[in-house]
N, C-alpha and C positions, 0 to 999 in steps of 0.2 A: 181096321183099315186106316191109312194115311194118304197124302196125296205130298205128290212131285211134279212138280210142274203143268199142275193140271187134269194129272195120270190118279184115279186111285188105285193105291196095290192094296192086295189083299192079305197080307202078312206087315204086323208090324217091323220097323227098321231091325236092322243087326238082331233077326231072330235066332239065329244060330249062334250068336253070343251072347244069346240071353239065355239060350238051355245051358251052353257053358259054363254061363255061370254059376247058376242051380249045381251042376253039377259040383260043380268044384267045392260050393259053401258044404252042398252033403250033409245037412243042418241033421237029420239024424243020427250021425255018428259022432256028434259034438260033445253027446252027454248033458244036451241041455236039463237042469234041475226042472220037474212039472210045476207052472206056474210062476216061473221064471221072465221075469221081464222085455227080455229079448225073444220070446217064441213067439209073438208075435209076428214079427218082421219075417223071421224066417220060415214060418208056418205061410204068409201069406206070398213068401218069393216061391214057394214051393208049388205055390198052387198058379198063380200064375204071377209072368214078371213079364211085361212089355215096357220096352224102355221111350214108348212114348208116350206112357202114364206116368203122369206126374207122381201119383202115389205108391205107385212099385217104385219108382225110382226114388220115394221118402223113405221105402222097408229098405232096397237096397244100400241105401247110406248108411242106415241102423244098424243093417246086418255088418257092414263094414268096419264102424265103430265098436261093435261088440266083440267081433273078432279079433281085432289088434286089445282091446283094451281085457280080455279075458286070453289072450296066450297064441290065439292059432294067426299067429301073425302070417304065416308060407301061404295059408288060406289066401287070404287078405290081400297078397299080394300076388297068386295068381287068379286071382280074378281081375286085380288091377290090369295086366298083364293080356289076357282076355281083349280087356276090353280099348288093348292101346290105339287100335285103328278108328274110333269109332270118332268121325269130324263133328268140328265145333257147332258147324253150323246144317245139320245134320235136320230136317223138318221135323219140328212136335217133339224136339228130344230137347230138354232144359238138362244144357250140357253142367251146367255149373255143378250139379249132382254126380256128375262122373269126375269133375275135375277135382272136388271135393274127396273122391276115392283113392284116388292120386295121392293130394297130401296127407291125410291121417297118415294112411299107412308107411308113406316116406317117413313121416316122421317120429313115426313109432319103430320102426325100422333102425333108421338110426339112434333112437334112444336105446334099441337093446345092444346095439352093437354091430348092426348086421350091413353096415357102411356101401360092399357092392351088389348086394341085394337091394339093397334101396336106390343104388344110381339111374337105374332105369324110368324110377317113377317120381325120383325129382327130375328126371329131365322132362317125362311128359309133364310135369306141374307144371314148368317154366316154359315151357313149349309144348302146349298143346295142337294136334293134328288139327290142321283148319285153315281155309281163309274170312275173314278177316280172323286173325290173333284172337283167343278168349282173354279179356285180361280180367284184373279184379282191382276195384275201384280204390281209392288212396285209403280210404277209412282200415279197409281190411288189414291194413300193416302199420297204422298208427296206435291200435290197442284200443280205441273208441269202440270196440265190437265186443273187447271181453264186457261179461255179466258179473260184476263184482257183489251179488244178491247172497247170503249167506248161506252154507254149502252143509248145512246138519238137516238130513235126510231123517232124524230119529223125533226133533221137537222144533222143527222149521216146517209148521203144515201148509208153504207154498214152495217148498222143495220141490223141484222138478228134474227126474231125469233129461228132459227136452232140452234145458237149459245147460245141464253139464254135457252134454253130447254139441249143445253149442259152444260151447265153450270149448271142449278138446277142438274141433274144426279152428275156428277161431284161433287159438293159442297154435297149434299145428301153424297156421301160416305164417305167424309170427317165427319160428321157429324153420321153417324149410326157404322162407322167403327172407328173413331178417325183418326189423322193425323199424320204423322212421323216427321213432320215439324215443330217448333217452332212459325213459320209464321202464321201458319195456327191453331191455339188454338179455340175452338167452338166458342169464341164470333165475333170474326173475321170472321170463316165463317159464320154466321149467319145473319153478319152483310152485309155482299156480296150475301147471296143469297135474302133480302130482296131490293136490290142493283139491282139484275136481275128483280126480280117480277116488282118493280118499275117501270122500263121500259118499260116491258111489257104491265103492266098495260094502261101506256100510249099511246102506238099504234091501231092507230084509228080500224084496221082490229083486234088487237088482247086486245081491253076491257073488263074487266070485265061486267059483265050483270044483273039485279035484278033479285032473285027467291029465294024463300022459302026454311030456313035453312033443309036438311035433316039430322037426328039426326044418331049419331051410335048407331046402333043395338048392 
């Protein structure tokens, strides 16, 4: 339950964009490897996802991240899509979790190439549905947010996926947003979030997996 103005309803917000979305990830047809690091997230969107839990809404960032950064990017970005109505200031909903879903995939998007696939959800980045504005505070685009901690997932035993999923986010803004920082010029970041992937890639729990390219609609 939630409350509006007083009122409790009995369904949480935007529940019919949250089956949506389940639907759309369809995490069984992904070919996730057993034991695979991302089953988590999407094992638990599955079972249930209320977007005014804070921790469905920690799986659905996950799930979001994993998809862009292991291939099903069309996933990724209709779910973004799904979810473009859904206001800033919406009760019990920590919007910054959807705004977040926003930029990855913009910017994963444009880094495959897929430039008017992605206009839509740089524009909800930069204009999110709401009043007041959602905005994101000056740090988030000076590069003070990247995790510069060392990225060997095989003989780095406080390696953390957390941290390179922060980091893709983080770097993503840089990147969709531009940067205040001279430091931080798009080749640089680009060249740091392939830097994260990397590593990732590498971790035995969190590899890439084979399956059939799915196209953008």
């Amino acid at each position: 339950m939630y409350e509006i103005g007083g009122v409790v309803a009995r369904e949480h917000p935007y529940s019919d964009v949250a089956a949506e979305v389940v639907r759309i990830i369809d995490w069984e047809s992904l070919g996730v490897p057993p034991r695979h690091g991302s089953l988590v997230s999407f094992r638990s969107l599955a079972k249930r996802f209320w977007l005014n839990s804070t921790p469905d809404l920690g799986h659905l960032i996950t799930a979001i991240y994993c998809l862009c950064v292991y291939g099903y990017l069309d996933r990724a970005r209709r779910v973004c899509l799904a979810m473009s109505d859904i206001r800033t200031k919406t009760p019990g909903v920590m919007y910054g979790y959807i705004h977040d879903c926003f930029t990855v995939t913009c910017c994963f998007l444009e880094r495959a190439g897929y430039w008017e696939a992605a206009k839509p959800l740089r524009h909800l980045a930069h204009n999110p549905p709401g009043e007041p504005d959602y905005q994101l505070g000056d740090a988030a685009f000076d590069g003070t947010m990247v995790n510069f901690l060392p990225n060997d997932p095989v003989n780095d035993p406080y390696w953390s996926a957390y941290n390179v999923f922060q980091n893709i986010s983080n770097l993503s803004v840089l990147l969709v947003f531009g940067s205040t920082s001279r430091k931080f010029p798009p080749d640089r970041v680009a060249e740091l979030l392939d830097s994260n992937l990397a590593g990732l890639y590498t971790s035995t729990k969190w590899k890439p997996w084979p399956h059939p390219e799915e196209p953008i609609a």
